[in-house]
C-alpha positions, 0 to 999 in steps of 0.5 A: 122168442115167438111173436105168439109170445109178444101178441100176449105181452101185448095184448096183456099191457094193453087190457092194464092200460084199458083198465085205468083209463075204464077205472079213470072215465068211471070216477067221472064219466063225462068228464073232458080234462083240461087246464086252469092256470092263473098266478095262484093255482095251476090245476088239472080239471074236468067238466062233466057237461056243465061249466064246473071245474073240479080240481083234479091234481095241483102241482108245485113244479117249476112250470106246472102248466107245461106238466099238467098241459102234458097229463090233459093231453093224455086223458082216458079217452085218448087213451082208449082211442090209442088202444083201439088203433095199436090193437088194430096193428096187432091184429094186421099182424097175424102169423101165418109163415114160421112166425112171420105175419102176412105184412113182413111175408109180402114186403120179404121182411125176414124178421120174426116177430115183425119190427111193427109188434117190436116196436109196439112194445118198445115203450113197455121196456121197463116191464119185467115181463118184456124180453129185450130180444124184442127190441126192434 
């Protein structure tokens, strides 16, 4: 178990989110995502500039705008901007002393790979390709 590993695992899961939202942002480039719920339809939609709303996805849940409220919130430039700030910690977490990056080194924190790259990877659990001795 080296954080060498982990940065890769890291680095690996982050280019496959980069890529479906890149993938999402090219299908309508521009677009700002959003909600339009009345008593008939509940749909997540985007607008590209303008003042047009393209239904995206239509929902039949119980309280579909709480679902779909959710989804907007995630959109694919939101998602770049996560991916730039996790990448950003990785790279504050550099090895350098016996697999521990310089932030642990100076706090006297032990641990290798570092809680923070640890707890980077905690919401890739679920992938085959995480090892659980990462779990913070």
């Amino acid at each position: 178990m080296t954080t060498t590993a982990l940065e890769a695992f890291l680095r690996d899961r982050f280019e496959e989110e980069e890529r479906v939202a890149r993938d999402a942002v090219a299908g309508a480039p521009g677009a700002e995502w959003g909600v339009v719920a009345d008593e008939i339809e509940q749909v997540l939609t985007s607008r590209d500039g303008g003042s047009t709303h393209t239904p995206m996805v239509q929902f039949g849940a119980e309280d579909p705008v709480k679902l779909l409220t959710h989804v907007a919130r995630h959109d694919p430039a939101r998602v770049l901007r996560e991916l730039r700030a996790k990448r950003a910690l990785v790279a504050e977490h550099r090895t350098g002393d016996g697999g521990r990056c310089r932030t642990c080194r100076e706090g006297g924190h032990p641990r290798a790979p570092c809680t923070t790259l640890r707890l980077l990877a905690l919401p890739f659990a679920g992938h085959p390709e995480y090892d659980d001795r990462w779990r913070p």
